[in-house]
Backbone as JSON, one array per atom type, in Angstrom:
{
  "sequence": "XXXXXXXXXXXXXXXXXXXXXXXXXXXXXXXXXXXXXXXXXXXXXXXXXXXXXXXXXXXXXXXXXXXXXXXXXXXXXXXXXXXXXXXXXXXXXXXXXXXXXXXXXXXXXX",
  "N": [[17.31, -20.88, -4.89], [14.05, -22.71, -3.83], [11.53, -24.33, -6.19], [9.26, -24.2, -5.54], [8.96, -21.6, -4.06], [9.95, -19.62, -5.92], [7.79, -19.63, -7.41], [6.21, -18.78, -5.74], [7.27, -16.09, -5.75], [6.92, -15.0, -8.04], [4.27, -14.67, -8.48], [4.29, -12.97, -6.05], [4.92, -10.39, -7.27], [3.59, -10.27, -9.3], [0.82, -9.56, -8.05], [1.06, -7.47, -7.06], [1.9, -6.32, -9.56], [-0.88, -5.84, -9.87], [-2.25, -4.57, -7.94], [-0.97, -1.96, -8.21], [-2.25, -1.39, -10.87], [-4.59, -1.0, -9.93], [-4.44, 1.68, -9.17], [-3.15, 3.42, -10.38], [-2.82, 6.74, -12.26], [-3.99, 7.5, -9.95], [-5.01, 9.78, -7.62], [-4.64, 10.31, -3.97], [-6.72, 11.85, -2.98], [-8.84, 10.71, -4.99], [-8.27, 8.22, -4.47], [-9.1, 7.83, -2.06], [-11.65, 8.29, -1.78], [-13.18, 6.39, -3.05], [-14.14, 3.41, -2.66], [-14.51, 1.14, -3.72], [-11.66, 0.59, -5.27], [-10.26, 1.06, -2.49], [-11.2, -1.57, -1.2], [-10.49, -3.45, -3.15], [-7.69, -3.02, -3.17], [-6.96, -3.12, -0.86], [-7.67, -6.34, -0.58], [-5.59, -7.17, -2.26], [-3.45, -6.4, -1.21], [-3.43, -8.24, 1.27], [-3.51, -10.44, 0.11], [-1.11, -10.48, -1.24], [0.8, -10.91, 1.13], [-0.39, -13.02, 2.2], [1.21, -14.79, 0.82], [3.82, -14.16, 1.09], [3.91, -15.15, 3.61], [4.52, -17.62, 2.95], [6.12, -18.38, 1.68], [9.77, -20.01, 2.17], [11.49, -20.17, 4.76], [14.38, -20.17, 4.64], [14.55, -18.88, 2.32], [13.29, -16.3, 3.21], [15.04, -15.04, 5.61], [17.83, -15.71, 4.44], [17.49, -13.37, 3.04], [17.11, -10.36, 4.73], [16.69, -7.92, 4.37], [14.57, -6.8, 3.14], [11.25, -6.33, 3.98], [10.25, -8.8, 5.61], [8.6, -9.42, 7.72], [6.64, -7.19, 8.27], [5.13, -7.46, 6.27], [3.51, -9.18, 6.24], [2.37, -9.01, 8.22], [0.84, -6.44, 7.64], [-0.83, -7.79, 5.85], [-2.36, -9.37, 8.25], [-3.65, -7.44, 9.37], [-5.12, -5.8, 7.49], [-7.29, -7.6, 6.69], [-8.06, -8.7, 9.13], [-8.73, -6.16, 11.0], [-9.57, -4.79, 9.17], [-11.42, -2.22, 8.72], [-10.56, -0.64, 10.75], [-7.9, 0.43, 9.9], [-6.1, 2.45, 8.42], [-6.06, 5.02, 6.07], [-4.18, 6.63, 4.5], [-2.38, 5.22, 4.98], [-2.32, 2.81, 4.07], [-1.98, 3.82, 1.42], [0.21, 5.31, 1.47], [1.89, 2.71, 1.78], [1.45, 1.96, -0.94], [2.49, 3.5, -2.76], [5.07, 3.72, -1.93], [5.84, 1.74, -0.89], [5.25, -0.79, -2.75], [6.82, -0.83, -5.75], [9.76, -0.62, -5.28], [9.69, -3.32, -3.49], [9.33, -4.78, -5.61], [11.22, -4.48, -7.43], [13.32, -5.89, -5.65], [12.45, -8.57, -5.84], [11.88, -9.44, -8.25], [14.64, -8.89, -8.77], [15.8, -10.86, -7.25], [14.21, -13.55, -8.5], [15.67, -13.72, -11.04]],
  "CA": [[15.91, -20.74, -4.52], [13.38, -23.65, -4.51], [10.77, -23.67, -7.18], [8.15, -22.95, -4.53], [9.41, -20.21, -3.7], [9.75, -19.12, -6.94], [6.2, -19.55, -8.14], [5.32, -17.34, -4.86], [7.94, -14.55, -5.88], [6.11, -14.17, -9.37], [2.89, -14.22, -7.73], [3.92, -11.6, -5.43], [5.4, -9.56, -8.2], [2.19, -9.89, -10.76], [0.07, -9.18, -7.14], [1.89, -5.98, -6.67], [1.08, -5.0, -10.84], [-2.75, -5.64, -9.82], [-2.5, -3.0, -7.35], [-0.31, -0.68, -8.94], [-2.71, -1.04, -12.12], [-5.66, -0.4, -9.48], [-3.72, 3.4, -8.49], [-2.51, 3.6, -11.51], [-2.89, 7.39, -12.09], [-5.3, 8.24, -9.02], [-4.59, 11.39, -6.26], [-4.82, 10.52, -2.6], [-8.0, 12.07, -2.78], [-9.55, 9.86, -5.92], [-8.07, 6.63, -3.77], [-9.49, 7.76, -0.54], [-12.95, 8.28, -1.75], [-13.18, 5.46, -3.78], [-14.77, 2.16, -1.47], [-14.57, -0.23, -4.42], [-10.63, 0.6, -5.01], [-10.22, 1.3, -1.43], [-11.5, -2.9, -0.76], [-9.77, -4.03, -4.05], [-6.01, -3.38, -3.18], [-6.37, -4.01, 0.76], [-7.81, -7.63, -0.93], [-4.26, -7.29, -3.35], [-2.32, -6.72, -0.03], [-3.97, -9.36, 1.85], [-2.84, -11.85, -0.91], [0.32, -10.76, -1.33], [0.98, -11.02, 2.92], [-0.72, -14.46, 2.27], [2.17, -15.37, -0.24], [5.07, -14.24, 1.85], [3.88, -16.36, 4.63], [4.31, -19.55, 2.15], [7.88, -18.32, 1.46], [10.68, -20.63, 2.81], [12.28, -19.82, 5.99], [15.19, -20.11, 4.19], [14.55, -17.54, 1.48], [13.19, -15.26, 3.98], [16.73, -15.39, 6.5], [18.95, -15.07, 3.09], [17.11, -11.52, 2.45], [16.69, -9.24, 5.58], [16.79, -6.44, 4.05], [13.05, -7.26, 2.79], [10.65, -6.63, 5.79], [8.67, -10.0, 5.5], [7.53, -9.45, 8.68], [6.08, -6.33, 8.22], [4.51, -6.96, 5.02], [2.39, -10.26, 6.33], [1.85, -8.14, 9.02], [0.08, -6.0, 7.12], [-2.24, -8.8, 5.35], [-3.03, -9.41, 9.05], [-4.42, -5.89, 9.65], [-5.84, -5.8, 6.33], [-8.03, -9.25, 6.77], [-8.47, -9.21, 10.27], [-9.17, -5.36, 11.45], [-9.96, -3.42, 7.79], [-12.1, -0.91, 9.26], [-9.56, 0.64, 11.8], [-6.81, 0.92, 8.66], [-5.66, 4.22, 8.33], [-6.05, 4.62, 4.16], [-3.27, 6.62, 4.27], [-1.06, 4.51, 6.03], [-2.16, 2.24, 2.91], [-1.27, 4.96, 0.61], [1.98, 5.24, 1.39], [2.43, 1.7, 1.64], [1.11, 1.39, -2.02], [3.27, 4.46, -3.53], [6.69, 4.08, -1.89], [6.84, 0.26, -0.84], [5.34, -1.79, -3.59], [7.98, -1.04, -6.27], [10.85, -1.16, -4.9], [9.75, -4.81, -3.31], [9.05, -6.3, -6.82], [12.68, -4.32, -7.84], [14.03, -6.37, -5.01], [11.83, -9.51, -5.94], [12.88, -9.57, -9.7], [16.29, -9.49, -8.87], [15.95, -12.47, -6.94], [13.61, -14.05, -9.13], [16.07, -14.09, -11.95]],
  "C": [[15.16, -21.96, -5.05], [12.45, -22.88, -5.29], [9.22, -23.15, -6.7], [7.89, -21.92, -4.32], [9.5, -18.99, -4.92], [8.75, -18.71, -7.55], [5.91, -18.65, -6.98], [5.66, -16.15, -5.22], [7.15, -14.06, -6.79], [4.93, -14.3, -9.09], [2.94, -13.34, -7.0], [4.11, -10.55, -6.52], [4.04, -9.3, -9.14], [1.08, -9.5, -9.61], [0.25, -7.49, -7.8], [1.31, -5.16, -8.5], [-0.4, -5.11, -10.38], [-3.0, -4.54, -9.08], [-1.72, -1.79, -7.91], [-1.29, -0.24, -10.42], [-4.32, -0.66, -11.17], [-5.68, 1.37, -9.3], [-3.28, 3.33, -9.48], [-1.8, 5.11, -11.44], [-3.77, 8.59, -10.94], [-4.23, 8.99, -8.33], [-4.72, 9.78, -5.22], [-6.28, 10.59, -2.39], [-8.87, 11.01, -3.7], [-9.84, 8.48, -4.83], [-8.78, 6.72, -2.92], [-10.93, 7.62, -0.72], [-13.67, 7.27, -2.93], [-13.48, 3.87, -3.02], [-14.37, 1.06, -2.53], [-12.83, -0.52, -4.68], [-10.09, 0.3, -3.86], [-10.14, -0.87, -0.55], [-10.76, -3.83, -1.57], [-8.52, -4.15, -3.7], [-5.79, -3.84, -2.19], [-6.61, -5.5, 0.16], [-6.18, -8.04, -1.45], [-3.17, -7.41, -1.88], [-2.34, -7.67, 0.51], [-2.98, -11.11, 1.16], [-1.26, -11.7, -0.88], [1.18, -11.08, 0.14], [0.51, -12.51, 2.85], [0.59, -15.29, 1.67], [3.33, -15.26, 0.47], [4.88, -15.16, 2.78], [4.05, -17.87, 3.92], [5.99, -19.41, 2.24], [8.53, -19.41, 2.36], [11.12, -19.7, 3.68], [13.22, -19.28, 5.48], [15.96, -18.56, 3.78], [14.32, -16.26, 2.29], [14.21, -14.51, 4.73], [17.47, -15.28, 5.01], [18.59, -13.88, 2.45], [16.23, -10.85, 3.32], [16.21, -8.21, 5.55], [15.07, -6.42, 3.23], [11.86, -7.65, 3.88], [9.61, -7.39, 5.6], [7.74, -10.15, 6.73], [6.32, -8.26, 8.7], [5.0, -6.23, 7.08], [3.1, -8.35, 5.27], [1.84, -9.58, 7.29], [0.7, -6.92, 8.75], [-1.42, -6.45, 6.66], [-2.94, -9.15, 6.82], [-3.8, -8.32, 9.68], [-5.37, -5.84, 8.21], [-6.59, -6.91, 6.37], [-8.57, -9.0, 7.93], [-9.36, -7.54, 10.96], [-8.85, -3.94, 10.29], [-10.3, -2.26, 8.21], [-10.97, 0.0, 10.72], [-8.04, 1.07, 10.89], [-6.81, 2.08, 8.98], [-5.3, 4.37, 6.37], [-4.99, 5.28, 3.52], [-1.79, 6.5, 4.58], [-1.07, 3.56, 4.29], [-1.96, 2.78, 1.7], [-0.17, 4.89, 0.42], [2.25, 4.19, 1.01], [2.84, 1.11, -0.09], [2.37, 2.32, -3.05], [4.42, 4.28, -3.13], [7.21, 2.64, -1.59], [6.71, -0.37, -1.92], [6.47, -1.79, -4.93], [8.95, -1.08, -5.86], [10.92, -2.42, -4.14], [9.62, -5.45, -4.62], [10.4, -5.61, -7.32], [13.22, -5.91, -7.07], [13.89, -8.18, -5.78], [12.28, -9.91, -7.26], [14.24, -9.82, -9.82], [16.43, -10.72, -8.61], [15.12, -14.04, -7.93], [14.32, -14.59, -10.7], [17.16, -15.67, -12.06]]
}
């Protein structure tokens, strides 16, 4: 891995604690009715969807199994058409994808 690439992984990885330390212990319900959270982590997604798009080609193609399309894909829904989100589409996203991408991301990062 170049060192580009590197400095993005641990930027996505310390992204990913900013939103996990935003939800920390919140419900569903806390998150949902919460506007200042609610604008804070889609911003945290945004960035981190900004950061995969820097990634190498390379790196991207040597780890499939890591849906980089889906996850810049996201920062483009989140940036471009916020207000038609579905909050618990970003829910989920926040509770069942973001750790296990910085698992994945750490490994490679070592």
């Amino acid at each position: 891995m170049n060192s580009r690439d590197l400095q993005f992984i641990r930027k996505i990885i310390s992204e990913i604690d900013v939103a996990n330390g935003f939800i920390d212990d919140m419900s569903y319900d806390e998150f949902a009715g919460d506007e200042l959270i609610r604008r804070a982590v889609c911003m945290t997604l945004i960035n981190i969807g900004e950061l995969v798009k820097g990634l190498s080609g390379e790196l991207r193609t040597a780890n499939p199994h890591i849906p980089w399309r889906s996850i810049s894909g996201l920062r483009d829904l989140a940036a471009h058409k916020y207000q038609t989100l579905r909050m618990d589409d970003v829910w989920k996203t926040l509770r069942d994808d973001l750790t296990p991408l910085k698992a994945e991301l750490e490994k490679m990062s070592e």
